[in-house]
Structures are given as C-alpha cells and as structure tokens.
N, C-alpha and C positions, 0 to 999 in steps of 0.2 A: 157413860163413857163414849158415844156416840159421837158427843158434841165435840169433845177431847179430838178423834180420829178425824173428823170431818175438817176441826182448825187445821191439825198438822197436817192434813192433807193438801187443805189452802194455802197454806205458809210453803210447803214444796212446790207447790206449781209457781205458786209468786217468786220462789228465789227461781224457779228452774225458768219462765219466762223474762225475769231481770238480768242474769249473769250473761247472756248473749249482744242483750241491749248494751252493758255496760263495757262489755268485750270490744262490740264494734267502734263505741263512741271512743273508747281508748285508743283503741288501734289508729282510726281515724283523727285525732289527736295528735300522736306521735307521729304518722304522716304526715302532716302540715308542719308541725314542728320541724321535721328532715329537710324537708322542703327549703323553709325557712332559711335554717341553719347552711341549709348548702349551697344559699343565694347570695351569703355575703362572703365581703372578699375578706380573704385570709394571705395575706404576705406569708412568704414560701411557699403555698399549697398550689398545687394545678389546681383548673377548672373539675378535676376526675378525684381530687382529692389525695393524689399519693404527696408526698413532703419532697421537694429536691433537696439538695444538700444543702446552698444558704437558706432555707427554711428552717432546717433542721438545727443547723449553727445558732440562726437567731433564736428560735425556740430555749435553746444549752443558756440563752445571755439575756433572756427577759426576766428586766427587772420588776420585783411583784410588789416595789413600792410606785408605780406607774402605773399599772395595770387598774382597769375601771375593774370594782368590785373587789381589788383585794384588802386582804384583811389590814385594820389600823393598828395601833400599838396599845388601843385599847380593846382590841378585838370584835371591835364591829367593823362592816364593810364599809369602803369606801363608796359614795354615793357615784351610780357611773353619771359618764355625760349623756346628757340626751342622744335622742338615733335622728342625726339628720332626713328630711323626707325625700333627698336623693344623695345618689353618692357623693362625697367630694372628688373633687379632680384637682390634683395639686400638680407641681414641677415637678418635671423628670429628675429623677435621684442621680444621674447623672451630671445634672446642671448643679446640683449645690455644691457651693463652696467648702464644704468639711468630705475629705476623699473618704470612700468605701461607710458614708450615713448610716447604710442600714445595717452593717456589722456592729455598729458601735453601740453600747449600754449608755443611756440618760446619763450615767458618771462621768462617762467619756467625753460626750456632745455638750456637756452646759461648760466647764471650762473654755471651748472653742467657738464658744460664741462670744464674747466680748470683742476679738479680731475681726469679726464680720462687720461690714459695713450696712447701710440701710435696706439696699436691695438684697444682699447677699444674708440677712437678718428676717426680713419678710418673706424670700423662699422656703428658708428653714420652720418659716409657723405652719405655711401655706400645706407644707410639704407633710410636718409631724399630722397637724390636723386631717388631713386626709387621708393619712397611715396609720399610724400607731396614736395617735392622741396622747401619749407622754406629757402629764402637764408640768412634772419638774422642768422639762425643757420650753412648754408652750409657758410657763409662769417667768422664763427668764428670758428668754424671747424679749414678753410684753413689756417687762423689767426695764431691758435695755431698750427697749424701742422709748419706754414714757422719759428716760433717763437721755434719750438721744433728741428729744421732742420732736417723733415721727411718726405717731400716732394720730 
C-alpha cells in the first residue's frame, strides 16, 4: 500500500503545483482579451466605456440580421468580415445625405438610397464600412453603384 500513498501523494503535489500555473495563464488571458476588447471603437460608448444616450437608442434598434456573427435562419452564424489591419476612417455622419444616419435601422437606410446620387452613394459605403459594416446596406450601395455604372 506504500506504492498506493506515495502515487496519491504525487498526483497532489502535481495538481497543487498546476492549478496556480493554470490560474495565472488564465488570468493573463482574460487580461489581454480586456485589453483588446477596450481598444476597439464602439459607437455610443466613451473611450471609459459608460453608454451616452445615442448609444443606448442605437443599441434598443440594432438590427441582428446585420450584425457580423448573428445567428441565420438556419441557425448557424453568420461568417463575420475580416478585421481590417487599421481603423477605417470614413465621412463625418454629419456630411451624409440621409439626416440623423446613425439612428436609422438598415430598414430605414436601404429604401433611401436609391435618391442618392454617386457621391452622396459612395459616402454612405465609405461611411457604413467604417461603422457598423451593415451589409444589407453595403450590398445595396454596391447594387446601385454597379446598376448606376460607378464602380
């Protein structure tokens, strides 16, 4: 029985020297992840992370057939877009032509692009893409752009 006491003896030191290891590495993990996660930008959120109020509105009106990763109607996820290897920088939401953009639901926005003209057409992709990436609207954008031959 020797033998017996001497393994379980080994098998406690081995987990009581691994559960520390595996502690820090997680910790450490989840760190970088925070990190990560708090370096990209989030429309509505300060840099400190509270929500102002058009944050909060748009959050109440996102729609989760747009949204990279939500679910399909076969219930797997949507494949997201890749992560650019810098930010984009598009036009100020003030310059486009559909008034109060970032309130509106992809329901709202795809109707009100046919009215737009080529430039007033191309801020609106410049603009999604570098926000919210909404492909119902970046799909009908492209639509009317290949249909206006301005691509």
């Amino acid at each position: 029985m020797v033998g017996l006491a001497d393994l379980v003896a080994s098998v406690v030191e081995e987990i009581t020297g691994a559960v520390p290891r595996v502690l820090g590495r997680t910790q450490a993990q989840f760190e970088l992840a925070q990190r990560l996660v708090s370096s990209l930008p989030c429309p509505g959120r300060s840099r400190h992370g509270e929500t102002d109020a058009a944050g909060a509105a748009a959050e109440d009106r996102v729609d989760d057939g747009d949204r990279p990763g939500a679910r399909t109607g076969t219930g797997e996820s949507a494949p997201a877009p890749a992560v650019p290897d810098r930010p984009l920088v598009g036009p100020a939401v003030a310059s486009l032509a559909i008034p109060d953009y970032d309130s509106l639901a992809a329901s709202q926005v795809v109707p009100r692009l046919a009215s737009l003209d080529a430039s007033d057409l191309a801020a609106v992709g410049d603009y999604e893409r570098a926000h919210r990436g909404r492909q119902t609207i970046l799909n009908r954008v492209r639509q009317l752009q290949v249909d206006a031959g301005t691509t």
